[in-house]
mmCIF file as Biopython writes it, N, C-alpha, C and O atoms, coordinates in Angstrom:
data_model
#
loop_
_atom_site.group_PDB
_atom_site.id
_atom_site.type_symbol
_atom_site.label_atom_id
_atom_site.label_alt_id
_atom_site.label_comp_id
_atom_site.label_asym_id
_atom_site.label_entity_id
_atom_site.label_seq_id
_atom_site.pdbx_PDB_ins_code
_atom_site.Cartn_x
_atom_site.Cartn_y
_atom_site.Cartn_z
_atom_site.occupancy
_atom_site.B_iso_or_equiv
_atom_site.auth_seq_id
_atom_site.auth_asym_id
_atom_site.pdbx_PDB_model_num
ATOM 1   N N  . UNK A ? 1  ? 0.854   -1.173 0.000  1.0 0.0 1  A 1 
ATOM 2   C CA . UNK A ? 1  ? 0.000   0.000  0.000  1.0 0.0 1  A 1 
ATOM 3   C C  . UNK A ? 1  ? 0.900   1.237  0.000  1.0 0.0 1  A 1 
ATOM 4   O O  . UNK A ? 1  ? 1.826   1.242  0.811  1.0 0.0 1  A 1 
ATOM 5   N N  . UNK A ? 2  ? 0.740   2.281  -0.809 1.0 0.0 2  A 1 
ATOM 6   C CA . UNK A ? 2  ? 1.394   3.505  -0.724 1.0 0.0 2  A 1 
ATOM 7   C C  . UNK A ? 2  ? 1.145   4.011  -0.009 1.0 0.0 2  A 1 
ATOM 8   O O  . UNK A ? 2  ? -0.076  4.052  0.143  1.0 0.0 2  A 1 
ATOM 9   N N  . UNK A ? 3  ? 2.093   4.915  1.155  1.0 0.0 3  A 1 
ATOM 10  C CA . UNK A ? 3  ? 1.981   6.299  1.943  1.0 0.0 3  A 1 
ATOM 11  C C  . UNK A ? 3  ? 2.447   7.141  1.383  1.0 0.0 3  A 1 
ATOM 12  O O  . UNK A ? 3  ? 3.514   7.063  0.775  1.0 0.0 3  A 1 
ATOM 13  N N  . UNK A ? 4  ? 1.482   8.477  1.503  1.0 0.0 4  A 1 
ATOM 14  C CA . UNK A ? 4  ? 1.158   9.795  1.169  1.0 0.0 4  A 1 
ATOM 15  C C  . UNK A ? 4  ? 1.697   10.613 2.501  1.0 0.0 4  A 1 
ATOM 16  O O  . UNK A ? 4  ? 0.899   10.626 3.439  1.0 0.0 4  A 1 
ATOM 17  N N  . UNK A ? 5  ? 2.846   11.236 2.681  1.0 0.0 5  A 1 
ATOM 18  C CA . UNK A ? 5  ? 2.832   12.202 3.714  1.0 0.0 5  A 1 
ATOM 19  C C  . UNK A ? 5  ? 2.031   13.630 3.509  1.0 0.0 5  A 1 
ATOM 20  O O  . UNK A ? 5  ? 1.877   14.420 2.577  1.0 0.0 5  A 1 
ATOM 21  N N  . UNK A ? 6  ? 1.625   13.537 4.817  1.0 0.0 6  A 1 
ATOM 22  C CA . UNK A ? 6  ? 0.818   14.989 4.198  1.0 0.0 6  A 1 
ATOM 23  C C  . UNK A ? 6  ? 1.700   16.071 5.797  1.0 0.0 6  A 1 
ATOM 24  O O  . UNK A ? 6  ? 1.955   15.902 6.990  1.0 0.0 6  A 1 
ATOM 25  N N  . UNK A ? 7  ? 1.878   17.354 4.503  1.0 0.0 7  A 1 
ATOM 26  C CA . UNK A ? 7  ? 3.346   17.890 5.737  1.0 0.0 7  A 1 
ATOM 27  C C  . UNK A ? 7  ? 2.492   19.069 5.871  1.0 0.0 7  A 1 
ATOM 28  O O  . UNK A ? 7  ? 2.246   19.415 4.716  1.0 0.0 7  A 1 
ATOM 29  N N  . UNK A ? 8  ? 1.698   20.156 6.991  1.0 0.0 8  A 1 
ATOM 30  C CA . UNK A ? 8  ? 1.217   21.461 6.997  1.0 0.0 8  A 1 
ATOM 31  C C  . UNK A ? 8  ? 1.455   22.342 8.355  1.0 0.0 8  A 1 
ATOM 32  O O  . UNK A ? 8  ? 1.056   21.816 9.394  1.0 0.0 8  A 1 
ATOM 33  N N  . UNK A ? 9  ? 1.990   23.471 8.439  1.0 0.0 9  A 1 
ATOM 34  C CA . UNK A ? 9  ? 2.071   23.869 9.352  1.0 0.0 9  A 1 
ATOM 35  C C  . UNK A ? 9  ? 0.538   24.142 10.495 1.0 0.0 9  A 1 
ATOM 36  O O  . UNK A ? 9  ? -0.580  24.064 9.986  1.0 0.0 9  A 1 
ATOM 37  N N  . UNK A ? 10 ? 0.630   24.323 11.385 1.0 0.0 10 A 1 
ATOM 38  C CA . UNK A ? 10 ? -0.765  24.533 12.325 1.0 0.0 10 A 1 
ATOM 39  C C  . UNK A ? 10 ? -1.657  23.098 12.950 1.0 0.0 10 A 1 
ATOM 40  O O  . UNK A ? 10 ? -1.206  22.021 12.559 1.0 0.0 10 A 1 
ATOM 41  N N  . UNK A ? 11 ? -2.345  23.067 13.477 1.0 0.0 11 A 1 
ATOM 42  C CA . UNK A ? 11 ? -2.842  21.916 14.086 1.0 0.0 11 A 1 
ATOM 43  C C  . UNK A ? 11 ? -3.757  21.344 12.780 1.0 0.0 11 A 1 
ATOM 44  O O  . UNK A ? 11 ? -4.011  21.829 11.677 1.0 0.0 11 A 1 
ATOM 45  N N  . UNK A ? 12 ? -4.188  19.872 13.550 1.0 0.0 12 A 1 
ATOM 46  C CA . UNK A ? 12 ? -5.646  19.447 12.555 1.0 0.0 12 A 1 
ATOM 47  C C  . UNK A ? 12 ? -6.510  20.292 12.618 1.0 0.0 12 A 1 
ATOM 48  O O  . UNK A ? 12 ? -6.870  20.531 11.465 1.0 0.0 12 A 1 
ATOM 49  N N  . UNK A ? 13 ? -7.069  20.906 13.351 1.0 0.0 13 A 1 
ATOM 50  C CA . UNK A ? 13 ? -8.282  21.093 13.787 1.0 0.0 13 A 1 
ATOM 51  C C  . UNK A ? 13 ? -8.153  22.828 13.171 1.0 0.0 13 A 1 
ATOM 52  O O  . UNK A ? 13 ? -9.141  23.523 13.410 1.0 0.0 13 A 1 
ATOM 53  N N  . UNK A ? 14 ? -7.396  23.263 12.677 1.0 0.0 14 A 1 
ATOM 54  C CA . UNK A ? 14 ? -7.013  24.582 11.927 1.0 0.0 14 A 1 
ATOM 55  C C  . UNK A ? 14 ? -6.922  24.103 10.399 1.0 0.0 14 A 1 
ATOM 56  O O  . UNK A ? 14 ? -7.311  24.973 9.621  1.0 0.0 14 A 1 
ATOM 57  N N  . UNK A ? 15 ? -6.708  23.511 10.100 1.0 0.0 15 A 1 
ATOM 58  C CA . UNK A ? 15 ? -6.531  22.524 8.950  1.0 0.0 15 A 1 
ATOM 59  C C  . UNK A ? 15 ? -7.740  21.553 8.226  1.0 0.0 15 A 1 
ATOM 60  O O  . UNK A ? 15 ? -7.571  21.005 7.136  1.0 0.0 15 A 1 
ATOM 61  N N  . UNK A ? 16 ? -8.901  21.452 8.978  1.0 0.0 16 A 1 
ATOM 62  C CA . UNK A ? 16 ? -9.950  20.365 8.682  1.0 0.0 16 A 1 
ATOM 63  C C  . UNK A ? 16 ? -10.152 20.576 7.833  1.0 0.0 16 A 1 
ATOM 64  O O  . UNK A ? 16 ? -9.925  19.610 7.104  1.0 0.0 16 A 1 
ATOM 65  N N  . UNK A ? 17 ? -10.646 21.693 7.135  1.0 0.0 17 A 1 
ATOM 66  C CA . UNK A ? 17 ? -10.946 22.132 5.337  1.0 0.0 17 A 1 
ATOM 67  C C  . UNK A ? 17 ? -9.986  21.493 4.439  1.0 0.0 17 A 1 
ATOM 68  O O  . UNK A ? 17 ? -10.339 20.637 3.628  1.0 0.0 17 A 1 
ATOM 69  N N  . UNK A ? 18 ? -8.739  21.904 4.573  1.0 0.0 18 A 1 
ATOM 70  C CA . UNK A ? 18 ? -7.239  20.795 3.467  1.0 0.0 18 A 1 
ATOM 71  C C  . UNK A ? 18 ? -7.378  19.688 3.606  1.0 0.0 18 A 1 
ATOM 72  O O  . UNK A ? 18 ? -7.331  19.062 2.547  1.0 0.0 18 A 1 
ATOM 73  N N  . UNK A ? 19 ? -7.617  18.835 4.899  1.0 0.0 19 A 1 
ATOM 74  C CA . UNK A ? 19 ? -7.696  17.512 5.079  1.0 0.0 19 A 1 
ATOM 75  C C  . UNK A ? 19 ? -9.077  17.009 4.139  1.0 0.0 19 A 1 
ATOM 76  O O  . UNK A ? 19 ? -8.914  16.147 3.275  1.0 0.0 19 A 1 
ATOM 77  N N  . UNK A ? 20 ? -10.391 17.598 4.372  1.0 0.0 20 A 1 
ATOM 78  C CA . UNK A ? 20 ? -11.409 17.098 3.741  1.0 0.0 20 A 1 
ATOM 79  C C  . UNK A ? 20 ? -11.310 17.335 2.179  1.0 0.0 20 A 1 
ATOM 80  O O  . UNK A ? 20 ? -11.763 16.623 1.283  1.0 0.0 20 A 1 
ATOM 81  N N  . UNK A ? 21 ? -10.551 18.601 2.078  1.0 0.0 21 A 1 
ATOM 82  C CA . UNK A ? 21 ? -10.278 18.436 0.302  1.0 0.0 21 A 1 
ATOM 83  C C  . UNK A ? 21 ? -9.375  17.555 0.040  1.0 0.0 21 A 1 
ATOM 84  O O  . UNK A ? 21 ? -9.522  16.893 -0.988 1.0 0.0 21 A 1 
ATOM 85  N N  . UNK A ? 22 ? -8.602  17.398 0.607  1.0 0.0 22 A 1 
ATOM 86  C CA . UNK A ? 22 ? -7.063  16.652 -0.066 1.0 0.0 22 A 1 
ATOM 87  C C  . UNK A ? 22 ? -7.832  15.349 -0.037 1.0 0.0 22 A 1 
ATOM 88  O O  . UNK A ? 22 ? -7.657  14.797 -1.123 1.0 0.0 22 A 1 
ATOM 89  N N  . UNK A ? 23 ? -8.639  14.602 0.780  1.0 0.0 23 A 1 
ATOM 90  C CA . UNK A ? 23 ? -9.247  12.939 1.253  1.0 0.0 23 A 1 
ATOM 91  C C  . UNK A ? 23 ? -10.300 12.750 -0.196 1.0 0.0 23 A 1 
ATOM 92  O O  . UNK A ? 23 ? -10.593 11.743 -0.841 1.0 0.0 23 A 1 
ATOM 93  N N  . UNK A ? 24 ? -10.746 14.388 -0.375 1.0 0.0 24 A 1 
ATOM 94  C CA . UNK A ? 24 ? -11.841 14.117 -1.764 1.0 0.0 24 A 1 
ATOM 95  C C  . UNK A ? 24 ? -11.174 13.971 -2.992 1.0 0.0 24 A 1 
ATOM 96  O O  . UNK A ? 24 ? -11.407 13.339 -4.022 1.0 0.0 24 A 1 
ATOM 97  N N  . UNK A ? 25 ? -10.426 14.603 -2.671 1.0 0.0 25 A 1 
ATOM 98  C CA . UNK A ? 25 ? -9.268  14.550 -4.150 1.0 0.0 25 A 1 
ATOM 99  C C  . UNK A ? 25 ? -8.418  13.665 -4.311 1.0 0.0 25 A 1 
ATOM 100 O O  . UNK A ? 25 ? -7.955  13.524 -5.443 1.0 0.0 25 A 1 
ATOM 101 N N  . UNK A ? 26 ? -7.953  12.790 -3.202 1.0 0.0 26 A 1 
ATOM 102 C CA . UNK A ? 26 ? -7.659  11.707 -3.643 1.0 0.0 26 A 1 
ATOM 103 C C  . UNK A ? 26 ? -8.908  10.888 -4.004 1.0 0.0 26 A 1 
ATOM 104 O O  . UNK A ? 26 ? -8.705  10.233 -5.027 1.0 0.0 26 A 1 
ATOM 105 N N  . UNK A ? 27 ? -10.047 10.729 -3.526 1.0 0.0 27 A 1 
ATOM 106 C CA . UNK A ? 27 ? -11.085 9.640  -3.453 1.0 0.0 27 A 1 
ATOM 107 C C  . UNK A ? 27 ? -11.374 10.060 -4.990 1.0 0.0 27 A 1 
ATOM 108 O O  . UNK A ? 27 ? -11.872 9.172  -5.683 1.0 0.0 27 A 1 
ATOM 109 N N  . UNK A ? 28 ? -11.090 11.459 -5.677 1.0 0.0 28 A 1 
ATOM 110 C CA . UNK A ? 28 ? -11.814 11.385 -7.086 1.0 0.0 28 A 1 
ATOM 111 C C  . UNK A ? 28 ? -10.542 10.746 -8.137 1.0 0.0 28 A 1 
ATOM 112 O O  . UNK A ? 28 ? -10.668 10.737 -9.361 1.0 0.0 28 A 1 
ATOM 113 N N  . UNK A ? 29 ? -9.497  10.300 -7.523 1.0 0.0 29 A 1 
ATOM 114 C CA . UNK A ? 29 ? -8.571  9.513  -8.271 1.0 0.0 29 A 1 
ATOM 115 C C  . UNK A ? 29 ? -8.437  7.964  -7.675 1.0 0.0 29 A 1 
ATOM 116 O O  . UNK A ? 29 ? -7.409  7.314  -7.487 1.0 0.0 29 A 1 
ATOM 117 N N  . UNK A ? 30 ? -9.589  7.656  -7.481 1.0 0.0 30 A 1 
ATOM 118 C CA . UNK A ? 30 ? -9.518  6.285  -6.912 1.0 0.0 30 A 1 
ATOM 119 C C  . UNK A ? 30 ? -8.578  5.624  -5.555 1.0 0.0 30 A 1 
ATOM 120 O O  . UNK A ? 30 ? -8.189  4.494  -5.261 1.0 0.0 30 A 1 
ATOM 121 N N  . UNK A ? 31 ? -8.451  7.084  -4.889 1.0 0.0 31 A 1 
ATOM 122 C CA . UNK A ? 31 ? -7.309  6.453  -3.241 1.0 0.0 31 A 1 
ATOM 123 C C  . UNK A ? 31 ? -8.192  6.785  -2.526 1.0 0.0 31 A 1 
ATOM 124 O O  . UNK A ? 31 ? -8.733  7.889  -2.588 1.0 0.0 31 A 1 
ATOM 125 N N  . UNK A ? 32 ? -8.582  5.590  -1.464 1.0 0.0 32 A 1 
ATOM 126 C CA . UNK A ? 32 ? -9.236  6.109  -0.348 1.0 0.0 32 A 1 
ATOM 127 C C  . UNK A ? 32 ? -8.414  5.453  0.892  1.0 0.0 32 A 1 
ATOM 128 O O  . UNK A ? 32 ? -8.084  4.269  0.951  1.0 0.0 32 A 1 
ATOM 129 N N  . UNK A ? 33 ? -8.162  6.385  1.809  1.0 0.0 33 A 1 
ATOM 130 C CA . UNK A ? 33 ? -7.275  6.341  2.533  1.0 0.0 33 A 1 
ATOM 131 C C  . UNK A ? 33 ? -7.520  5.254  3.800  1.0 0.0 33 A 1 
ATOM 132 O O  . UNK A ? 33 ? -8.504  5.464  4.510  1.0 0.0 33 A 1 
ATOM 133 N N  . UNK A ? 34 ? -6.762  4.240  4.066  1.0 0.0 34 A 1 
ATOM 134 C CA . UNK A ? 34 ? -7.194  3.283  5.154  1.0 0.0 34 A 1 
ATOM 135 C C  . UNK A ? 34 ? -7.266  2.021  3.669  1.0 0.0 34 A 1 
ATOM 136 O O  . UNK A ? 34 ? -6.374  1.172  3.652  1.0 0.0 34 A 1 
ATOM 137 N N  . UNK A ? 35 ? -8.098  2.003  2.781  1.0 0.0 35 A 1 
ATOM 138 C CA . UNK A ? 35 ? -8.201  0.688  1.915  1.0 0.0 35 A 1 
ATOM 139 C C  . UNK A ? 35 ? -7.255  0.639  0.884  1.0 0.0 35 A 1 
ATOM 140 O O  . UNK A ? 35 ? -6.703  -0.445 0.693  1.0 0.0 35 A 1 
ATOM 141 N N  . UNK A ? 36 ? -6.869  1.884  -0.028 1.0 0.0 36 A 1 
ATOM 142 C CA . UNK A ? 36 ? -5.798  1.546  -0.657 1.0 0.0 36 A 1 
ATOM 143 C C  . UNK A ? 36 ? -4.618  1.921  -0.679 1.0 0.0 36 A 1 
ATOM 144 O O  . UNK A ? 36 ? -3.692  1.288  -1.186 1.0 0.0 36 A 1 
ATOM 145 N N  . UNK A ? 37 ? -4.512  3.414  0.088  1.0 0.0 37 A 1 
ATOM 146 C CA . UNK A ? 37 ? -3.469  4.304  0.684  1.0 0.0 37 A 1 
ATOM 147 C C  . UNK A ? 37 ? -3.252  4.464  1.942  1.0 0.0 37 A 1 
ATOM 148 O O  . UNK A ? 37 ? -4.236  4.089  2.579  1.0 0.0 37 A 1 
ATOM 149 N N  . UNK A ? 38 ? -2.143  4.975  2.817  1.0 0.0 38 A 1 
ATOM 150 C CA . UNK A ? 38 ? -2.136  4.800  3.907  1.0 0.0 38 A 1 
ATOM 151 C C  . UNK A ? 38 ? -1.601  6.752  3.811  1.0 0.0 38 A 1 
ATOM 152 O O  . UNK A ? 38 ? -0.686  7.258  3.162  1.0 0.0 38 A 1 
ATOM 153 N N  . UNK A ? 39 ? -2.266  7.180  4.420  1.0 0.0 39 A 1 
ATOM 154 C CA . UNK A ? 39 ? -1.735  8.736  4.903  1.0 0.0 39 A 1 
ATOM 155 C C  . UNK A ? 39 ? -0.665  8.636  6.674  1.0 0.0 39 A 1 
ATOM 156 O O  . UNK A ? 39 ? -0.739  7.961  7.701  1.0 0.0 39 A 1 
ATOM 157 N N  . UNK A ? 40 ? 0.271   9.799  6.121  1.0 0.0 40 A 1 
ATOM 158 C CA . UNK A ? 40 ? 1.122   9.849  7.445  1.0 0.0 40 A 1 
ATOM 159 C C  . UNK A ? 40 ? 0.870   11.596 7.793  1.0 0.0 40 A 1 
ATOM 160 O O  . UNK A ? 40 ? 1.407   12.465 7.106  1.0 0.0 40 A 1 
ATOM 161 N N  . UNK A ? 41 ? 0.174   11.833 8.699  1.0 0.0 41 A 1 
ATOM 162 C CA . UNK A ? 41 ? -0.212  13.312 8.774  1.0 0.0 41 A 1 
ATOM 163 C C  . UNK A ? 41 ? 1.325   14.200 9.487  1.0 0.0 41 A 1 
ATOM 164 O O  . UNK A ? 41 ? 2.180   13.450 9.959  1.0 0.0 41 A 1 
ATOM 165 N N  . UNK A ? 42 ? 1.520   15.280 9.520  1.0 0.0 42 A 1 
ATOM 166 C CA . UNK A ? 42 ? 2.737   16.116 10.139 1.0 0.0 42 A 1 
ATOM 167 C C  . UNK A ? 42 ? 1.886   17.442 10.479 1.0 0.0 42 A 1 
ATOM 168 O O  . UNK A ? 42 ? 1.230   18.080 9.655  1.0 0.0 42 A 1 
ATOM 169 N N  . UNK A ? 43 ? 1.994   17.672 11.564 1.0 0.0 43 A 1 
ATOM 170 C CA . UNK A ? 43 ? 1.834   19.246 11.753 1.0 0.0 43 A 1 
ATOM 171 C C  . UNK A ? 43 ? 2.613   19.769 12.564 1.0 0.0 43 A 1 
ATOM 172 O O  . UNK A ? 43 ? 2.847   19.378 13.708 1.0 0.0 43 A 1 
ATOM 173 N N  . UNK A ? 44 ? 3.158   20.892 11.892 1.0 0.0 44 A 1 
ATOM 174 C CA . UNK A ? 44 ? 4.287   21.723 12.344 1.0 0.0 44 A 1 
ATOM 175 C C  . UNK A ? 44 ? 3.923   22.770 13.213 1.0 0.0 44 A 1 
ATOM 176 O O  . UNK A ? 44 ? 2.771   23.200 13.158 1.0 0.0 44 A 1 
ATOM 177 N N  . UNK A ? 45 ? 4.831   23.299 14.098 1.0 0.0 45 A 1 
ATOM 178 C CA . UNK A ? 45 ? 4.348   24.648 15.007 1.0 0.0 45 A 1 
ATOM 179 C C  . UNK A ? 45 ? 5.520   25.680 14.799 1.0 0.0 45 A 1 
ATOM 180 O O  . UNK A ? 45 ? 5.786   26.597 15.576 1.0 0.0 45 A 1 
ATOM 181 N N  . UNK A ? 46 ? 6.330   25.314 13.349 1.0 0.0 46 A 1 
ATOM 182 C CA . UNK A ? 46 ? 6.985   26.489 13.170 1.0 0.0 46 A 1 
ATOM 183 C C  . UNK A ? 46 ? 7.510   26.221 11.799 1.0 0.0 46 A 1 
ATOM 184 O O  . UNK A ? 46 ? 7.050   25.231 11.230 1.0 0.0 46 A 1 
ATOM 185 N N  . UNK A ? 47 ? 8.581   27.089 11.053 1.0 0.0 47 A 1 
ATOM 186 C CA . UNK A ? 47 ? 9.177   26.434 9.618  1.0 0.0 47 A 1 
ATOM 187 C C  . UNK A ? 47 ? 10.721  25.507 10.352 1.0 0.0 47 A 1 
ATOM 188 O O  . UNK A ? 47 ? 11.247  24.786 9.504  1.0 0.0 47 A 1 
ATOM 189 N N  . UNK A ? 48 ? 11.291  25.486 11.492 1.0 0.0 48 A 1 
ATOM 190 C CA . UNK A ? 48 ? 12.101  24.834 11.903 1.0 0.0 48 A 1 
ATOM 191 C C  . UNK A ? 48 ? 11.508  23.144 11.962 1.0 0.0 48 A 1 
ATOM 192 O O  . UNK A ? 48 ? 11.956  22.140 11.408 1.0 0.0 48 A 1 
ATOM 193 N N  . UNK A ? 49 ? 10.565  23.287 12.687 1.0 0.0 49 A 1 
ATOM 194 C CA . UNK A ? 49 ? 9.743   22.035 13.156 1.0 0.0 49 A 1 
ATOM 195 C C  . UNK A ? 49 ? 9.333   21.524 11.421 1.0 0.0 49 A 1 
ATOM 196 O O  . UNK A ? 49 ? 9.703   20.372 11.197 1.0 0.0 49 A 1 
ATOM 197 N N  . UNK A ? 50 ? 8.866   21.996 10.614 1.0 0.0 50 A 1 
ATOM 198 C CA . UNK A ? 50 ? 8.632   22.058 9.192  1.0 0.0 50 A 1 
ATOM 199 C C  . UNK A ? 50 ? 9.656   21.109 8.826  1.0 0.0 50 A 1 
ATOM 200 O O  . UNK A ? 50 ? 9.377   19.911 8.768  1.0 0.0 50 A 1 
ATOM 201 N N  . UNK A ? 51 ? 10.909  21.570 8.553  1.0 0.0 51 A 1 
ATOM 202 C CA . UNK A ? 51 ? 12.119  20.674 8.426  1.0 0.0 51 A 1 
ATOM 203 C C  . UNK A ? 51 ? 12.224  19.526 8.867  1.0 0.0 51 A 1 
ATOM 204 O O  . UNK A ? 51 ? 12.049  18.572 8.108  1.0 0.0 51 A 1 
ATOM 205 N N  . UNK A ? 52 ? 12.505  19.362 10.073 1.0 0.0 52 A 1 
ATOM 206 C CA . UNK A ? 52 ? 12.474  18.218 10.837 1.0 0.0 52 A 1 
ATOM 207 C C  . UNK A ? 52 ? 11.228  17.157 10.680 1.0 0.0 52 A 1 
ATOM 208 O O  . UNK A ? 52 ? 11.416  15.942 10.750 1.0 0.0 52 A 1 
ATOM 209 N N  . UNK A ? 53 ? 9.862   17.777 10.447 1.0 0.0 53 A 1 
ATOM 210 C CA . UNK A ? 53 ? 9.049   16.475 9.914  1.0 0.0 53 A 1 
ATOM 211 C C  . UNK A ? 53 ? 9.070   16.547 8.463  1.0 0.0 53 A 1 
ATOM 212 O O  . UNK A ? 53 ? 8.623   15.538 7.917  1.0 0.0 53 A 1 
ATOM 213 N N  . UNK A ? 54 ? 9.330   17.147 7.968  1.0 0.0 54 A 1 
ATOM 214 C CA . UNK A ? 54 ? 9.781   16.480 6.347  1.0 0.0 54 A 1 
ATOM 215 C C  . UNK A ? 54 ? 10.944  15.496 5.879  1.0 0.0 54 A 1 
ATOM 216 O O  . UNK A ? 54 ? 10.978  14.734 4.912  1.0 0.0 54 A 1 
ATOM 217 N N  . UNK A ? 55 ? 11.880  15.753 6.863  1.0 0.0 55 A 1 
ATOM 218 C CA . UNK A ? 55 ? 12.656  14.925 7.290  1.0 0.0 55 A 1 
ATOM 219 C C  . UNK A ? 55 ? 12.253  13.774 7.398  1.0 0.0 55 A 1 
ATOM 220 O O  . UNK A ? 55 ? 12.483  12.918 6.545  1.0 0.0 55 A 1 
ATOM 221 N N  . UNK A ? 56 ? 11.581  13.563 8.473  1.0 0.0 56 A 1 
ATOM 222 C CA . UNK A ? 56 ? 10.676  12.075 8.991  1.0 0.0 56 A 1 
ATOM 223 C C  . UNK A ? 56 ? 9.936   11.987 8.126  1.0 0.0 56 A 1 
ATOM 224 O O  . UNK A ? 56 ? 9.143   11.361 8.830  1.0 0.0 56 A 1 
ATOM 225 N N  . UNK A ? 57 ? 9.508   12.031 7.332  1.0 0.0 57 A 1 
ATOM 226 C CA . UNK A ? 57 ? 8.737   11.864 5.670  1.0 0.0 57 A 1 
ATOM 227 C C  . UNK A ? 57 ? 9.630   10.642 5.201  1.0 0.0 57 A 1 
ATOM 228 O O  . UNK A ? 57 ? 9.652   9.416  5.311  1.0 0.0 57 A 1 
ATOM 229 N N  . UNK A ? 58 ? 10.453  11.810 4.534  1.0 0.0 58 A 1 
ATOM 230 C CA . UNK A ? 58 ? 11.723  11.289 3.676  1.0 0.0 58 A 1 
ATOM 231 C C  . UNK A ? 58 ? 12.238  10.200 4.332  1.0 0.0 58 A 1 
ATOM 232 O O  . UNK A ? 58 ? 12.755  9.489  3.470  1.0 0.0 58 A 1 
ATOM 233 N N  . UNK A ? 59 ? 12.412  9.499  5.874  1.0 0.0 59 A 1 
ATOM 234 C CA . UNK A ? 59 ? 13.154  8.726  6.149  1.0 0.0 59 A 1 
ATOM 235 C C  . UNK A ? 59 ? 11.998  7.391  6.166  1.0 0.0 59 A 1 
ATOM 236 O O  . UNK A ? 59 ? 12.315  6.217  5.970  1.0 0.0 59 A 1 
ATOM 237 N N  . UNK A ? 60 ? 10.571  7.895  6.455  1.0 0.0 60 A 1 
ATOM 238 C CA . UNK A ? 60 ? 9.629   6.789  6.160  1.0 0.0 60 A 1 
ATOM 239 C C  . UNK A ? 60 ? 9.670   6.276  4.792  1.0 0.0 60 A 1 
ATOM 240 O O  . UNK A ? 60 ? 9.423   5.070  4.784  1.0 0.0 60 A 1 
ATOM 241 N N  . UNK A ? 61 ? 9.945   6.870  3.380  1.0 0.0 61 A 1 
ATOM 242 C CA . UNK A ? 61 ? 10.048  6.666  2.257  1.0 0.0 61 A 1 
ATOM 243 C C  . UNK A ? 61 ? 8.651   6.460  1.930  1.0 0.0 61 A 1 
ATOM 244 O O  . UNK A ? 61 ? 8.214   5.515  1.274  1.0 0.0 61 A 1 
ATOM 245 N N  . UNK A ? 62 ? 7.721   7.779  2.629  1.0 0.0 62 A 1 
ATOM 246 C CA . UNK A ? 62 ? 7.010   7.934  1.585  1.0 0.0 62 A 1 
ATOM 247 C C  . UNK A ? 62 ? 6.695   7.942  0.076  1.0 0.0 62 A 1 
ATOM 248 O O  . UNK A ? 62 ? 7.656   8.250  -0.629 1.0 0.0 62 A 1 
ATOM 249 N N  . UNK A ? 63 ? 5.578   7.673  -0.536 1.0 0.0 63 A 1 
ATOM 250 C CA . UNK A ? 63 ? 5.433   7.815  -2.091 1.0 0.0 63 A 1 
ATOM 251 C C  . UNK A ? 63 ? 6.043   9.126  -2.879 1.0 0.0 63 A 1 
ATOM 252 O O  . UNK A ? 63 ? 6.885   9.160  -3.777 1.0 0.0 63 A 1 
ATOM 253 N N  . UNK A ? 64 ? 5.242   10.320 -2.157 1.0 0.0 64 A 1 
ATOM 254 C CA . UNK A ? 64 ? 4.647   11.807 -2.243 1.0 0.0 64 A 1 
ATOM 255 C C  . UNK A ? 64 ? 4.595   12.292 -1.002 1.0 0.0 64 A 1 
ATOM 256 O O  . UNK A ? 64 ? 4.219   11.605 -0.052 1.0 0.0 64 A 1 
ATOM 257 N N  . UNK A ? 65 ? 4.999   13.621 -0.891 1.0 0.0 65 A 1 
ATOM 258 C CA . UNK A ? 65 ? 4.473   13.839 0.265  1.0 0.0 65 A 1 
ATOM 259 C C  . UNK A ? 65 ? 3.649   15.455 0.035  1.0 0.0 65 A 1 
ATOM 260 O O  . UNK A ? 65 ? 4.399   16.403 -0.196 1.0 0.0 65 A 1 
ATOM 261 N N  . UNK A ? 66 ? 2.397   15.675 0.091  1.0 0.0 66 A 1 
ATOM 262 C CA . UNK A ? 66 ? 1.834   16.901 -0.050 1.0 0.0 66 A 1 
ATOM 263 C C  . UNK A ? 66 ? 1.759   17.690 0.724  1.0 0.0 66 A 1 
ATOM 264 O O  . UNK A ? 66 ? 1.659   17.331 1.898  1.0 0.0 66 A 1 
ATOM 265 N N  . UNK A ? 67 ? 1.773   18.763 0.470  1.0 0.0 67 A 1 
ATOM 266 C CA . UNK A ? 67 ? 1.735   20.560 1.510  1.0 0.0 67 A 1 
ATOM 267 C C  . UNK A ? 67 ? 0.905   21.608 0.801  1.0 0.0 67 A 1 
ATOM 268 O O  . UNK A ? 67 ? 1.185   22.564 0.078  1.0 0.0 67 A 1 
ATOM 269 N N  . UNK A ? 68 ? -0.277  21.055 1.292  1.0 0.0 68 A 1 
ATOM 270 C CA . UNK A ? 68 ? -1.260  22.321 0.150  1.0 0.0 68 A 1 
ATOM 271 C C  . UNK A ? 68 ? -1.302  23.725 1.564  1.0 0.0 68 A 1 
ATOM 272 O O  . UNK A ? 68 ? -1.184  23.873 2.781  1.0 0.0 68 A 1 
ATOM 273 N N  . UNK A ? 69 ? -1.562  24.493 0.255  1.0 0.0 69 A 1 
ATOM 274 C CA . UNK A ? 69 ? -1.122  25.313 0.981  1.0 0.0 69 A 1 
ATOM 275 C C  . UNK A ? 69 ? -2.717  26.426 0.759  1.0 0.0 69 A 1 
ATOM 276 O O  . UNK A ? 69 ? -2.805  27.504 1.346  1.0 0.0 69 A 1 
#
């Protein structure tokens, strides 16, 4: 199964709008997350912290990792 990192600064709960688009937009390309993709969420509380979980992205060997912005 592929993981998708998804990297954004601010909490979930500041974020719920990107999460529900990004989950539809994959679902309108046939990924739904849990059955055929696996998402790894990151939220940052600064652009330092930013680094460091993109980092941990890259060392999971994610597929992709997205940052809508």
């Amino acid at each position: 199964m592929p993981v998708v990192g998804f990297l954004r600064p601010g909490s979930p709960e500041l974020n719920a709008h990107l999460v529900t688009a990004f989950r539809k937009g994959m679902g309108e390309t046939g990924y739904t997350e849990g059955r055929n993709v696996a998402v790894e969420y990151r939220w940052a509380d600064n652009d330092h912290q930013l680094t460091e979980l993109a980092a941990d992205l890259v060392r999971l060997r994610v597929a992709v990792i997205a940052t809508p912005r």
